[in-house]
PDB file of N, CA, C and O in Angstrom:
ATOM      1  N   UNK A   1     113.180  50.781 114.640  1.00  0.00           N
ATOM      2  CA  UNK A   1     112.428  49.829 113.857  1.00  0.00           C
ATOM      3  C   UNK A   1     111.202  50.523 113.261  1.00  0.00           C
ATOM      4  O   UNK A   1     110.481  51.271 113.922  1.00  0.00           O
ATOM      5  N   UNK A   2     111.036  50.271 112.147  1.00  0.00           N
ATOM      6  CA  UNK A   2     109.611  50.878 111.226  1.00  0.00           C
ATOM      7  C   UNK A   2     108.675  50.028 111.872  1.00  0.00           C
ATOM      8  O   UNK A   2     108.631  48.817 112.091  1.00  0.00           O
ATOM      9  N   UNK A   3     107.596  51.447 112.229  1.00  0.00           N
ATOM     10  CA  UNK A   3     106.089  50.755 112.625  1.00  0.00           C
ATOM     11  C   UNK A   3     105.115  50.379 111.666  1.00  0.00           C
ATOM     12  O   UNK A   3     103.980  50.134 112.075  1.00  0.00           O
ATOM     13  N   UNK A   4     105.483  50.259 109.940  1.00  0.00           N
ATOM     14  CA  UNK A   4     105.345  49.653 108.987  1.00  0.00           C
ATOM     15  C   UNK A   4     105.864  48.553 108.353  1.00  0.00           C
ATOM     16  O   UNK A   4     106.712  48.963 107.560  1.00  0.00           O
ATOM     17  N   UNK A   5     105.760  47.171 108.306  1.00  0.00           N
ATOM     18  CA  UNK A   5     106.464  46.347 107.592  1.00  0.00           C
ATOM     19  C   UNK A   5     106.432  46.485 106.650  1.00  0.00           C
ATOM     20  O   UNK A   5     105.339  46.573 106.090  1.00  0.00           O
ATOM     21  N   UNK A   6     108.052  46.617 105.693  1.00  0.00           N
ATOM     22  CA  UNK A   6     107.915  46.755 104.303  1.00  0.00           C
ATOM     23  C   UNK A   6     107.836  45.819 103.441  1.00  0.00           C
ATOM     24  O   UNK A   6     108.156  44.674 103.760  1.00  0.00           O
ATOM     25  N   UNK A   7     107.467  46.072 102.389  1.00  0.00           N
ATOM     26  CA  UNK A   7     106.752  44.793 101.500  1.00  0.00           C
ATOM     27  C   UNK A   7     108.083  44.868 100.521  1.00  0.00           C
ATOM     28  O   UNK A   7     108.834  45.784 100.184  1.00  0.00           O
ATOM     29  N   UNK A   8     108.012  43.561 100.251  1.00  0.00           N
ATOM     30  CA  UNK A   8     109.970  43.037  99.708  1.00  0.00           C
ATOM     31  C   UNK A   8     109.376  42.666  98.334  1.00  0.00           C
ATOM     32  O   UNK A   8     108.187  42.797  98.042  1.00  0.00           O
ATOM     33  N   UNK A   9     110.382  42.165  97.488  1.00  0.00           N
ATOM     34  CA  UNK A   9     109.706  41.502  96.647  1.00  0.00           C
ATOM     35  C   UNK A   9     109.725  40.083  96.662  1.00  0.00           C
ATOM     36  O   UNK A   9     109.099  39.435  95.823  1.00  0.00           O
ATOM     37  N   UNK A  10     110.485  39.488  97.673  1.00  0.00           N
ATOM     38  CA  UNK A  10     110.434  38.143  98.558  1.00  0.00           C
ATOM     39  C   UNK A  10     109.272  37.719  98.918  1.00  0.00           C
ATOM     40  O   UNK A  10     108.883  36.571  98.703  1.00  0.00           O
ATOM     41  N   UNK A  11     108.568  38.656  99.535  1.00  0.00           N
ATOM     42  CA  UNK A  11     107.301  38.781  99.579  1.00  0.00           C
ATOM     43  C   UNK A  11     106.004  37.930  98.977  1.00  0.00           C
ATOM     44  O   UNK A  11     106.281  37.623  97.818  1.00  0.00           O
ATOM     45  N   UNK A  12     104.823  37.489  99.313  1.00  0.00           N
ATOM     46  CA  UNK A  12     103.874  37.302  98.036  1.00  0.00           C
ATOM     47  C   UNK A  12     103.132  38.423  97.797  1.00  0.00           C
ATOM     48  O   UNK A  12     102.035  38.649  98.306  1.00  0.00           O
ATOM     49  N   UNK A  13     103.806  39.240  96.908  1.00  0.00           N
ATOM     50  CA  UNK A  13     103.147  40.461  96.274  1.00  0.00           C
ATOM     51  C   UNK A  13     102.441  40.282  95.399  1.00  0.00           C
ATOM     52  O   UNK A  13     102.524  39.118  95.006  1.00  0.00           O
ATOM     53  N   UNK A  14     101.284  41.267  94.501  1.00  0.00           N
ATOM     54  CA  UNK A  14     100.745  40.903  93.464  1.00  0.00           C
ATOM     55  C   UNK A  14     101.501  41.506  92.393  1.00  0.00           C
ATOM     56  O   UNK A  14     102.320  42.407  92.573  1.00  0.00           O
ATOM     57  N   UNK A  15     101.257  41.070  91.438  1.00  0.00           N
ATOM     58  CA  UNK A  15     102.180  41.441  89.947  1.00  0.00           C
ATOM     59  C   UNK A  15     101.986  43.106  90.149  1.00  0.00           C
ATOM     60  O   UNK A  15     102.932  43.624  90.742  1.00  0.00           O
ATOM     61  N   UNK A  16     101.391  43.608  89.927  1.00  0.00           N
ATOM     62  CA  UNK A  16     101.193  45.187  89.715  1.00  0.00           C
ATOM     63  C   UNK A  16     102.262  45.903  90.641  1.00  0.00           C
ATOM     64  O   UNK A  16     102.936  46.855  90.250  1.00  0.00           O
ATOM     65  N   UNK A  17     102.359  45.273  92.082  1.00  0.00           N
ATOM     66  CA  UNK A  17     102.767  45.661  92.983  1.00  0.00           C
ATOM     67  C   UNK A  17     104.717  45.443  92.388  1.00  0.00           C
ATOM     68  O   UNK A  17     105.513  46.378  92.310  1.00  0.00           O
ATOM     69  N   UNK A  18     104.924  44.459  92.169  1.00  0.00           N
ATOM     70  CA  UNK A  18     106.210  43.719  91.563  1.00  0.00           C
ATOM     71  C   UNK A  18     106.683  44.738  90.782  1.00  0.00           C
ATOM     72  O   UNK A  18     107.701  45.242  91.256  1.00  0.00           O
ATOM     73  N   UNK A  19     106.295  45.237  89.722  1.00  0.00           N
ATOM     74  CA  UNK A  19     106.196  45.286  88.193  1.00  0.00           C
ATOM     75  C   UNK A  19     106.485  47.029  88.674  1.00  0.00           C
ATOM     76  O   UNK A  19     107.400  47.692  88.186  1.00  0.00           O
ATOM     77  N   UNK A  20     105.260  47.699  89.975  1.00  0.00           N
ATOM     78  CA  UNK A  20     106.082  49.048  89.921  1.00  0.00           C
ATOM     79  C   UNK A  20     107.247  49.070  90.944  1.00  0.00           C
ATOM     80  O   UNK A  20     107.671  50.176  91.279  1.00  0.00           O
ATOM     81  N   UNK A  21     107.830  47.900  91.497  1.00  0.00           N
ATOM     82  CA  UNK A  21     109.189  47.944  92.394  1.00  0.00           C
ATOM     83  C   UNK A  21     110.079  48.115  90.909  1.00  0.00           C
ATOM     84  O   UNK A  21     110.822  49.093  90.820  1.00  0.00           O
ATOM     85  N   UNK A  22     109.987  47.137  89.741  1.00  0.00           N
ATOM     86  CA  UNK A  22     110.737  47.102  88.835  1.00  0.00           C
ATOM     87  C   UNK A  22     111.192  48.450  88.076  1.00  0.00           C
ATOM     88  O   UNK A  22     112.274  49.031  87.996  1.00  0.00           O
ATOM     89  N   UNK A  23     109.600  48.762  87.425  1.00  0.00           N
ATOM     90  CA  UNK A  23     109.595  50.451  87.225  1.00  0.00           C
ATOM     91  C   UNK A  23     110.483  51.629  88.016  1.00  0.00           C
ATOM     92  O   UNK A  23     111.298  52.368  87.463  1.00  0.00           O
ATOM     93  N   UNK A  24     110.138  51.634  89.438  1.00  0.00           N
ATOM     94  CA  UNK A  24     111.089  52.673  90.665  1.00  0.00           C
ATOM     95  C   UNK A  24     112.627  52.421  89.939  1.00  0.00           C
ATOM     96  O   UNK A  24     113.210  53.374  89.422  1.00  0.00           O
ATOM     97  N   UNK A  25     113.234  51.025  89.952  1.00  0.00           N
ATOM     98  CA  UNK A  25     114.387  50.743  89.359  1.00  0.00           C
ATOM     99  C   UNK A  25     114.975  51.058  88.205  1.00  0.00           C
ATOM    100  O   UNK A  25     116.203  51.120  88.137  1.00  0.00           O
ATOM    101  N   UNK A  26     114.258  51.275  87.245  1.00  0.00           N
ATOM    102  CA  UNK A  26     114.271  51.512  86.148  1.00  0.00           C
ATOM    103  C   UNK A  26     114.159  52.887  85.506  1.00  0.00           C
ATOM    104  O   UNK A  26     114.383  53.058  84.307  1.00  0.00           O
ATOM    105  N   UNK A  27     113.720  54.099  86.542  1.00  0.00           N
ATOM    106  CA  UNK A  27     113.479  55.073  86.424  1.00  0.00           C
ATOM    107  C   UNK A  27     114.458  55.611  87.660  1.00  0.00           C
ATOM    108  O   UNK A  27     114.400  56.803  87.961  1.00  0.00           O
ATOM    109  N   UNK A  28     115.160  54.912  88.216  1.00  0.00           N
ATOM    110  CA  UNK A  28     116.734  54.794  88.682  1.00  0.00           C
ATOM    111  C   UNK A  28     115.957  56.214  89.948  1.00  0.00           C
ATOM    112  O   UNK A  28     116.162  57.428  89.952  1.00  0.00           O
ATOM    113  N   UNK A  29     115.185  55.466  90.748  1.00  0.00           N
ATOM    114  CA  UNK A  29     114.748  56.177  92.036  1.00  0.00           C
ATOM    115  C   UNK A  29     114.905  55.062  93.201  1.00  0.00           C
ATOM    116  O   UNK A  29     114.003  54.715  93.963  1.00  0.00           O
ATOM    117  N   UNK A  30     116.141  54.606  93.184  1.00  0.00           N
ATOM    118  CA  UNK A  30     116.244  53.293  94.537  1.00  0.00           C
ATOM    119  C   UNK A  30     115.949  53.683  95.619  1.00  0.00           C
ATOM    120  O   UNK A  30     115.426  53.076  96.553  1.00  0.00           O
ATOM    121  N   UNK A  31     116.515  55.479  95.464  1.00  0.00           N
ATOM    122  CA  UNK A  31     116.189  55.897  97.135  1.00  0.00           C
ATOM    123  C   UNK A  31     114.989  56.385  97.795  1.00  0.00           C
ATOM    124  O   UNK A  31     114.963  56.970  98.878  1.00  0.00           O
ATOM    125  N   UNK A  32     113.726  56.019  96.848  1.00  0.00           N
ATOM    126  CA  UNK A  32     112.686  56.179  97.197  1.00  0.00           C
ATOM    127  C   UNK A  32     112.147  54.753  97.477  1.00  0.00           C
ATOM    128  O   UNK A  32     110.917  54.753  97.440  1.00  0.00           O
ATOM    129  N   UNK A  33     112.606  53.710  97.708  1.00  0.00           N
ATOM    130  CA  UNK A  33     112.471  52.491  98.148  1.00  0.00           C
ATOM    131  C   UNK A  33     111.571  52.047  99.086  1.00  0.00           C
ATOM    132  O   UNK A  33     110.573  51.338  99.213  1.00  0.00           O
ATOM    133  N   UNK A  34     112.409  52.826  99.755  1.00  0.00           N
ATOM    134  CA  UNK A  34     111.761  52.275 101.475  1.00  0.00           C
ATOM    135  C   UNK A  34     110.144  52.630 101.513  1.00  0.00           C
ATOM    136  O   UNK A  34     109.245  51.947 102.004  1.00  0.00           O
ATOM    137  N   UNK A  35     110.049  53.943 100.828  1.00  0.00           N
ATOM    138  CA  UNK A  35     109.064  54.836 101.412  1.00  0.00           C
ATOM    139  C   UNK A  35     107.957  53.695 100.081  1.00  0.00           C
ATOM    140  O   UNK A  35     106.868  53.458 100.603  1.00  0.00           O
ATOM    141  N   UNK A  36     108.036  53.253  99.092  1.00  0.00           N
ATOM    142  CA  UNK A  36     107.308  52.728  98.303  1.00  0.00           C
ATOM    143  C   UNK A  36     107.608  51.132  99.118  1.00  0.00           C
ATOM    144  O   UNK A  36     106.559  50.491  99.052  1.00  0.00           O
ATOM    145  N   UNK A  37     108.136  50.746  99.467  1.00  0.00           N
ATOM    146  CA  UNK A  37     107.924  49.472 100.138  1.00  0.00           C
ATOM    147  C   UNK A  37     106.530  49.884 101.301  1.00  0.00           C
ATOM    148  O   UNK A  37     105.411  49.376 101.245  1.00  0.00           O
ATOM    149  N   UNK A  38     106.837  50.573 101.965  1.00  0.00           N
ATOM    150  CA  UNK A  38     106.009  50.740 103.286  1.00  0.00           C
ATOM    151  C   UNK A  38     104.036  51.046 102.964  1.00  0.00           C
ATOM    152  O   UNK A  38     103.028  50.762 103.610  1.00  0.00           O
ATOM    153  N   UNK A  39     104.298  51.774 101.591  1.00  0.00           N
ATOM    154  CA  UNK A  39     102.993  51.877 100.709  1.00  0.00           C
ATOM    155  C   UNK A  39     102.411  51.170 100.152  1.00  0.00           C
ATOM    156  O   UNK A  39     101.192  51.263 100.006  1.00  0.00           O
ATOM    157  N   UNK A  40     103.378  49.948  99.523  1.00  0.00           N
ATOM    158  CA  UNK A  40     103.215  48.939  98.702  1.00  0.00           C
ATOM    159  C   UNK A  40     101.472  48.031  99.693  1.00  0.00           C
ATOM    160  O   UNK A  40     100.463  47.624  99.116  1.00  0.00           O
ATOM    161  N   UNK A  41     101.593  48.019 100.353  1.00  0.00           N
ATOM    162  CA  UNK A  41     100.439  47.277 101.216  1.00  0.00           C
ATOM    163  C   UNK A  41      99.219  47.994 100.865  1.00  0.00           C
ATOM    164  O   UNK A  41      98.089  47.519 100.970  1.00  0.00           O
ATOM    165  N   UNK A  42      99.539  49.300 100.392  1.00  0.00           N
ATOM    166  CA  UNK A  42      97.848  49.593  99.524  1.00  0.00           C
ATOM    167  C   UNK A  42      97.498  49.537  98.217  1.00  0.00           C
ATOM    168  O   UNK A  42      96.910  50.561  97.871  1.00  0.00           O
ATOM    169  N   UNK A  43      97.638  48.703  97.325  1.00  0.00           N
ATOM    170  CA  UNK A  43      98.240  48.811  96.063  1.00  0.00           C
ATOM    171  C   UNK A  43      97.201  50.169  95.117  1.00  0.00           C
ATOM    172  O   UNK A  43      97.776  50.696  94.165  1.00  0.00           O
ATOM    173  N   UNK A  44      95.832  50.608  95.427  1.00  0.00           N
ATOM    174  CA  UNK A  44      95.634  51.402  94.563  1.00  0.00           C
ATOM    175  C   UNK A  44      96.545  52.986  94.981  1.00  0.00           C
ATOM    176  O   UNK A  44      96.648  53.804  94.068  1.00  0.00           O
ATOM    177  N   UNK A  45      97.154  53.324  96.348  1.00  0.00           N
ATOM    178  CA  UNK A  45      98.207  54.012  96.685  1.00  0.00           C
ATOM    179  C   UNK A  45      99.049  53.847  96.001  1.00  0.00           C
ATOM    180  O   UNK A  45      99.270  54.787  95.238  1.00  0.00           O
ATOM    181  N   UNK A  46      99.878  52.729  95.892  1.00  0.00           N
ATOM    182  CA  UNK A  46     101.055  52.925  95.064  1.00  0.00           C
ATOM    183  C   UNK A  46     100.652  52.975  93.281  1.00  0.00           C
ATOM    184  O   UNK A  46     101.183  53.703  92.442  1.00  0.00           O
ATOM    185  N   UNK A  47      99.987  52.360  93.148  1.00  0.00           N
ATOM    186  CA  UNK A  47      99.265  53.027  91.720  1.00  0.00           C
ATOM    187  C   UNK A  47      99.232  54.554  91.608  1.00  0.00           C
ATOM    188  O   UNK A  47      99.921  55.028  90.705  1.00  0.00           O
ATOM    189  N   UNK A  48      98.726  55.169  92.173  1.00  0.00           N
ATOM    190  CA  UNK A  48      98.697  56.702  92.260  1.00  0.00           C
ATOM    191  C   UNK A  48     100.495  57.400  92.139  1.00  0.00           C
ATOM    192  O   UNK A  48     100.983  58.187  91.328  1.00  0.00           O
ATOM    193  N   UNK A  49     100.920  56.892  92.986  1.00  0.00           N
ATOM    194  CA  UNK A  49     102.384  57.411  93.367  1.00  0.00           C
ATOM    195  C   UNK A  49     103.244  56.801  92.203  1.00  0.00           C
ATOM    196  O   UNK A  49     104.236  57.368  91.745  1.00  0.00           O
ATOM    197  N   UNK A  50     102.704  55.429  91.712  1.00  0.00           N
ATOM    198  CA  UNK A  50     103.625  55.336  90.113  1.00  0.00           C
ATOM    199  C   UNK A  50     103.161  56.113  88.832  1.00  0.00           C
ATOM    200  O   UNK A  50     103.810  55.957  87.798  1.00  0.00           O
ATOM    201  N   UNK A  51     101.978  57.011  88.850  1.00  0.00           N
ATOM    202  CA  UNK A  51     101.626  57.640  87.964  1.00  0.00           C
ATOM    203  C   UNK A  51     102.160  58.991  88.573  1.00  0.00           C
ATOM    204  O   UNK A  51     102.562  59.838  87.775  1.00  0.00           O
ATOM    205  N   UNK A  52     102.196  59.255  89.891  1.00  0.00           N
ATOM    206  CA  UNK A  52     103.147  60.566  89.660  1.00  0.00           C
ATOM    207  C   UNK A  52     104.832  60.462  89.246  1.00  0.00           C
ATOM    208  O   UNK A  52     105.327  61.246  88.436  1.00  0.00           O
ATOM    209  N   UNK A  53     105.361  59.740  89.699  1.00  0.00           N
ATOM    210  CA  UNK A  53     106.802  59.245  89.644  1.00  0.00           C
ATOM    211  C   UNK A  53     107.220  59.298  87.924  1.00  0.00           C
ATOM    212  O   UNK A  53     108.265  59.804  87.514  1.00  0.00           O
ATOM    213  N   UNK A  54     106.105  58.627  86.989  1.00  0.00           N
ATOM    214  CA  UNK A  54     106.072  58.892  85.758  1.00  0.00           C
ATOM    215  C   UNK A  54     105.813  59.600  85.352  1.00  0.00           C
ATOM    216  O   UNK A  54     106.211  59.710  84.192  1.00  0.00           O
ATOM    217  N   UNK A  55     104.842  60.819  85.967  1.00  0.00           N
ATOM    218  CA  UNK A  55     104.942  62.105  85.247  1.00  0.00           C
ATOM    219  C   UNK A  55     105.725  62.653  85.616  1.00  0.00           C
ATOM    220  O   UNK A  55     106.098  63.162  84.559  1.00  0.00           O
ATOM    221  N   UNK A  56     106.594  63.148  86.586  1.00  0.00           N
ATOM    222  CA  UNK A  56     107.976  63.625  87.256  1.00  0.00           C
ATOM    223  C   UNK A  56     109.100  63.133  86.486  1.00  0.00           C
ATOM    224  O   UNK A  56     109.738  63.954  85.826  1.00  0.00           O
ATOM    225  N   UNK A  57     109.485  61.729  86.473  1.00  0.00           N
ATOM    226  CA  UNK A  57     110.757  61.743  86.391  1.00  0.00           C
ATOM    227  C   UNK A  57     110.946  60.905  84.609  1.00  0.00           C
ATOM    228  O   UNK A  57     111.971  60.949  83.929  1.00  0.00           O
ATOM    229  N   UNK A  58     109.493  60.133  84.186  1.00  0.00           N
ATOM    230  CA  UNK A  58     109.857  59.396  83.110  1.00  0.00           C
ATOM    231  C   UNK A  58     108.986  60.357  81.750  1.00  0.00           C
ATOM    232  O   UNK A  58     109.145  59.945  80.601  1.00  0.00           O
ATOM    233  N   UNK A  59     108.259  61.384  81.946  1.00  0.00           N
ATOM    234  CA  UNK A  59     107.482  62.080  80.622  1.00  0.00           C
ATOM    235  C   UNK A  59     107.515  63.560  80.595  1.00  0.00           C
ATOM    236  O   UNK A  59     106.947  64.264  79.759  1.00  0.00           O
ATOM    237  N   UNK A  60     108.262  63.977  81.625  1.00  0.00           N
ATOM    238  CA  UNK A  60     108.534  65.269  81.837  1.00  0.00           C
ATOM    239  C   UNK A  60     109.222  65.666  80.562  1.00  0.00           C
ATOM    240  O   UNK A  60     109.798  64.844  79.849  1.00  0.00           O
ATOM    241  N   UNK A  61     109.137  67.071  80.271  1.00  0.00           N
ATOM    242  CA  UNK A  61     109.685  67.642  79.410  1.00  0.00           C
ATOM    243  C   UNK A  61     110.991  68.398  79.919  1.00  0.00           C
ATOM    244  O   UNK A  61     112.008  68.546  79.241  1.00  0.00           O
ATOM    245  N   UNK A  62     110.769  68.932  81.446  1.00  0.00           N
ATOM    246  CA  UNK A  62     111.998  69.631  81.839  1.00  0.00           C
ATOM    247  C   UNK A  62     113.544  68.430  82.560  1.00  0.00           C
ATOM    248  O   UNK A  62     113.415  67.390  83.207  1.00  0.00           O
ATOM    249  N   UNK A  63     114.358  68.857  82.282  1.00  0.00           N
ATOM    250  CA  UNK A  63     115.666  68.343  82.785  1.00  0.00           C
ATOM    251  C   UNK A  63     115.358  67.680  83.993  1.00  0.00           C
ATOM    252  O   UNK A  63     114.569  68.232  84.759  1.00  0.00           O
ATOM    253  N   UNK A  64     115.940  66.384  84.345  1.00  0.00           N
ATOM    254  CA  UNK A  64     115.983  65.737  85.634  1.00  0.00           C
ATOM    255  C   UNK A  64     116.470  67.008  86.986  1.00  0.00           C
ATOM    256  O   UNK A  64     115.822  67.234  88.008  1.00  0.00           O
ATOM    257  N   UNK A  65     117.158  67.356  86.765  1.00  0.00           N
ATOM    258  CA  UNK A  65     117.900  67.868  87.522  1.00  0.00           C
ATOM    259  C   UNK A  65     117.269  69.028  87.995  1.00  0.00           C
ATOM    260  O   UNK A  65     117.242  69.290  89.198  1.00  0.00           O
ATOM    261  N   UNK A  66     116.555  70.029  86.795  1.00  0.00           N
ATOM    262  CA  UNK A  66     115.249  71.171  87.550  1.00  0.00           C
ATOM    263  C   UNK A  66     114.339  70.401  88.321  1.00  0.00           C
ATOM    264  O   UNK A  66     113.841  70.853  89.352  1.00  0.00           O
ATOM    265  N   UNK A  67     114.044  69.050  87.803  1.00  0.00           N
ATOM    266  CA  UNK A  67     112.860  68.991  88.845  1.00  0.00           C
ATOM    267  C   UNK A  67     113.066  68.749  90.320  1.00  0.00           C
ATOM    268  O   UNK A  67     112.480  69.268  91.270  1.00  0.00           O
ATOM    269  N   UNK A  68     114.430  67.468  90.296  1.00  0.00           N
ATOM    270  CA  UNK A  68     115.127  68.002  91.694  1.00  0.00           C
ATOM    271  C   UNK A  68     115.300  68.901  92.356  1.00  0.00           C
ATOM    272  O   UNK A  68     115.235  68.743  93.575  1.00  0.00           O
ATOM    273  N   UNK A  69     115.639  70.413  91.705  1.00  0.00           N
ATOM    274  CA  UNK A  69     116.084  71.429  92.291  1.00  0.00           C
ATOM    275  C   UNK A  69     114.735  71.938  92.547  1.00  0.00           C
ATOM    276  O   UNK A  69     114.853  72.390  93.686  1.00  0.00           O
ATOM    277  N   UNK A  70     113.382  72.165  92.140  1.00  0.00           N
ATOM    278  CA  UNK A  70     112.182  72.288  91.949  1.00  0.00           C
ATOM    279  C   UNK A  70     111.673  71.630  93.286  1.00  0.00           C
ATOM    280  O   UNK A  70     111.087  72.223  94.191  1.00  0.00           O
ATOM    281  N   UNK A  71     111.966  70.452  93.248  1.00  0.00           N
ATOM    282  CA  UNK A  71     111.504  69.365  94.414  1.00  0.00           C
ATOM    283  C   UNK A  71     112.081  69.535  95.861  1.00  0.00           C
ATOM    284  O   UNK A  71     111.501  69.395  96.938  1.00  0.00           O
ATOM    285  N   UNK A  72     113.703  69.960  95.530  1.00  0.00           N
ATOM    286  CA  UNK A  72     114.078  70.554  96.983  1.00  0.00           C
ATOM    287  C   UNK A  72     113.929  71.891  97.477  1.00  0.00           C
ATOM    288  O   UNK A  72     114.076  72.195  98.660  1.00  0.00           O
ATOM    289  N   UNK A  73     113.666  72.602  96.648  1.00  0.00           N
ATOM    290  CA  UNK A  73     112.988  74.009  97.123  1.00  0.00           C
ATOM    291  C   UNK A  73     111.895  74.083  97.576  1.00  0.00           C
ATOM    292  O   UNK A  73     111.946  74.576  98.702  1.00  0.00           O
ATOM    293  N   UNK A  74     110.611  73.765  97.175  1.00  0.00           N
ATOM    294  CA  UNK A  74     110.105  73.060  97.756  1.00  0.00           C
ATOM    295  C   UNK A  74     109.458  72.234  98.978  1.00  0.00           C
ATOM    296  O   UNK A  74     108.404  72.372  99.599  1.00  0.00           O
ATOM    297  N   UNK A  75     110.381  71.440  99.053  1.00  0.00           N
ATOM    298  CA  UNK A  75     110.443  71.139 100.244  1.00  0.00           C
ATOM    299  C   UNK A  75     111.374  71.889 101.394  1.00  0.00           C
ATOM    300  O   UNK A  75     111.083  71.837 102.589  1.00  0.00           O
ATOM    301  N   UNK A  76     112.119  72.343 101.061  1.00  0.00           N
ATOM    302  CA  UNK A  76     112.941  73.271 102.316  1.00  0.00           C
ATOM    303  C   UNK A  76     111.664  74.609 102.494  1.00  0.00           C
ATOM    304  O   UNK A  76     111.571  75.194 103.573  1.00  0.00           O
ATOM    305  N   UNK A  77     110.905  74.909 101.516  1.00  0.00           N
ATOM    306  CA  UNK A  77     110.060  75.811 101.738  1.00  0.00           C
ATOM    307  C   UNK A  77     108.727  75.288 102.673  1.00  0.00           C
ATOM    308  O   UNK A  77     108.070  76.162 103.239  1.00  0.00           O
ATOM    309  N   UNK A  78     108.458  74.317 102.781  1.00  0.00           N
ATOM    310  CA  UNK A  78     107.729  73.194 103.469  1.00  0.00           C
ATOM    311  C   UNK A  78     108.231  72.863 104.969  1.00  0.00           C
ATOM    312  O   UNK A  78     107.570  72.892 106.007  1.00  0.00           O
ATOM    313  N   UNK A  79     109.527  72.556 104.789  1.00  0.00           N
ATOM    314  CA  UNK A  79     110.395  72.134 106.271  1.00  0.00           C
ATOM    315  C   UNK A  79     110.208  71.050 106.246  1.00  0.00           C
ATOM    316  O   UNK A  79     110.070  70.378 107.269  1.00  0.00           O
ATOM    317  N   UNK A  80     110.137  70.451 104.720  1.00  0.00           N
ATOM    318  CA  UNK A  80     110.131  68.725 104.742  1.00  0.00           C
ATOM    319  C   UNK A  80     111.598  68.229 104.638  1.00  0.00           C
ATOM    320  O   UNK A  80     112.383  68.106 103.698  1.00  0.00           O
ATOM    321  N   UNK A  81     111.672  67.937 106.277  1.00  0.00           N
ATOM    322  CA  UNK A  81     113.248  67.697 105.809  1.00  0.00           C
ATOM    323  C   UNK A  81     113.598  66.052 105.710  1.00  0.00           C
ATOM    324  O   UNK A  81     114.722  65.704 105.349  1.00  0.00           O
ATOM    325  N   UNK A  82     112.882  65.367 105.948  1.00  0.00           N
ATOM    326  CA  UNK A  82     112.845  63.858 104.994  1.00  0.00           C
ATOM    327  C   UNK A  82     113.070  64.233 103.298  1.00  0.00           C
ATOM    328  O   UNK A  82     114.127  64.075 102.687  1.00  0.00           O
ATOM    329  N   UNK A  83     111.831  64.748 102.753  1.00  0.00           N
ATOM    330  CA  UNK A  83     112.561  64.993 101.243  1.00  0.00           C
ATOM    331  C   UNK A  83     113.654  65.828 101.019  1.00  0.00           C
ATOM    332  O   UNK A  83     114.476  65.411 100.203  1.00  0.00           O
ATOM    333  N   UNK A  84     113.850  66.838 101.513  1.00  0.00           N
ATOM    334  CA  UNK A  84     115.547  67.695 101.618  1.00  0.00           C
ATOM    335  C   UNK A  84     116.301  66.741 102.000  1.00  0.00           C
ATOM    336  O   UNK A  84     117.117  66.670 101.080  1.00  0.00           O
ATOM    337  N   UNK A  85     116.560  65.985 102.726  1.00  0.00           N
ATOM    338  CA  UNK A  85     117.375  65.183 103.035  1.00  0.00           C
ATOM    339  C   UNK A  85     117.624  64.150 101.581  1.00  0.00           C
ATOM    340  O   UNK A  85     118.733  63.960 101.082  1.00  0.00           O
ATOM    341  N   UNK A  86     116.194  63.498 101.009  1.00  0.00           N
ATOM    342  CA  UNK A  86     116.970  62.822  99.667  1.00  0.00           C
ATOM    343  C   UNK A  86     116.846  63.053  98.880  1.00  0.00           C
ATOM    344  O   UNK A  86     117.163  62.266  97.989  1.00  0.00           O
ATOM    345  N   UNK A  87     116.108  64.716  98.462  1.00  0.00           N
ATOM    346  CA  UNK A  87     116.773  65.041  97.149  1.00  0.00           C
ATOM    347  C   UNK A  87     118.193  66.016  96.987  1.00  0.00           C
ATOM    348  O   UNK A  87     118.519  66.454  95.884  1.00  0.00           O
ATOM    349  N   UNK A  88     118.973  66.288  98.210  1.00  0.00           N
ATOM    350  CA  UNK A  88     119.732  67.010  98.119  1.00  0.00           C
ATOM    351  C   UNK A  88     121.145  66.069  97.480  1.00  0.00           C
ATOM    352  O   UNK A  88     121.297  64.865  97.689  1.00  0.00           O
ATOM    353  N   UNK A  89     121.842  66.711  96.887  1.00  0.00           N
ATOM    354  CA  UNK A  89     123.680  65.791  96.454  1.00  0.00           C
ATOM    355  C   UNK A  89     124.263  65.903  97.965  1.00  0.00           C
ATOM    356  O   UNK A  89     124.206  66.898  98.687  1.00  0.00           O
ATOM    357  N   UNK A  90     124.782  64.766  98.238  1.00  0.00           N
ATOM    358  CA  UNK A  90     125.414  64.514  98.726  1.00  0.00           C
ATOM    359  C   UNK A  90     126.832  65.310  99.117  1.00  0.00           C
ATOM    360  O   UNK A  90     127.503  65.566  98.118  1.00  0.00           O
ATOM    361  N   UNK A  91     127.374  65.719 100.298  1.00  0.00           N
ATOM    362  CA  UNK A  91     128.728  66.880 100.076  1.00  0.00           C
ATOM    363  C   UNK A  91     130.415  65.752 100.179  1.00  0.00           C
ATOM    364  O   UNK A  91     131.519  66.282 100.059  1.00  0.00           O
TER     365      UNK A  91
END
C-alpha cells in the first residue's frame, strides 16, 4: 500500500491540478500517473514537473525516442531503477 494517497480526479481537485492530469494524457505519459497523482497534493510541485514534462516531451526539438534513450541512460547511470524500469520497451 502507498504511504501517499493519490489524488484521483474523483477527487475535489483544483482546476490546475485537473487540467495537468489532462495534459500527462495528452502528451500520452499515462505511465507517469501514479507518480503525478502522489505529487498532485502540492500543486506548485506539480506545476514545476508540468513545465518540465513540456519541455521534454511536448517542445523539444529532438525525437521522442532520443530523449527516452537519453532518459534511460541516465538513469541506469544513476541506478535509478524505478525510471529504468519505465522508460525501458517492454521485451
Amino acid at each position: 500500500m502507498a504511504k501517499v494517497a493519490l489524488v484521483t480526479t474523483d477527487s475535489n481537485i483544483a482546476p490546475e491540478i485537473r487540467d495537468f492530469f489532462e495534459s500527462v494524457e495528452k502528451m500520452g505519459l499515462e505511465w507517469f500517473m501514479n507518480q503525478f497523482r502522489a505529487l498532485a497534493h502540492h500543486p506548485w510541485l506539480t506545476q514545476a514537473i508540468h513545465g518540465l514534462m513540456q519541455a521534454y516531451y511536448a517542445e523539444s526539438v529532438v525525437k521522442r525516442k532520443y530523449l527516452e534513450l537519453a532518459i534511460l541512460m541516465v538513469s541506469r547511470l544513476n541506478q535509478g531503477n524505478y525510471c529504468v524500469i519505465h522508460h525501458a520497451r517492454p521485451c
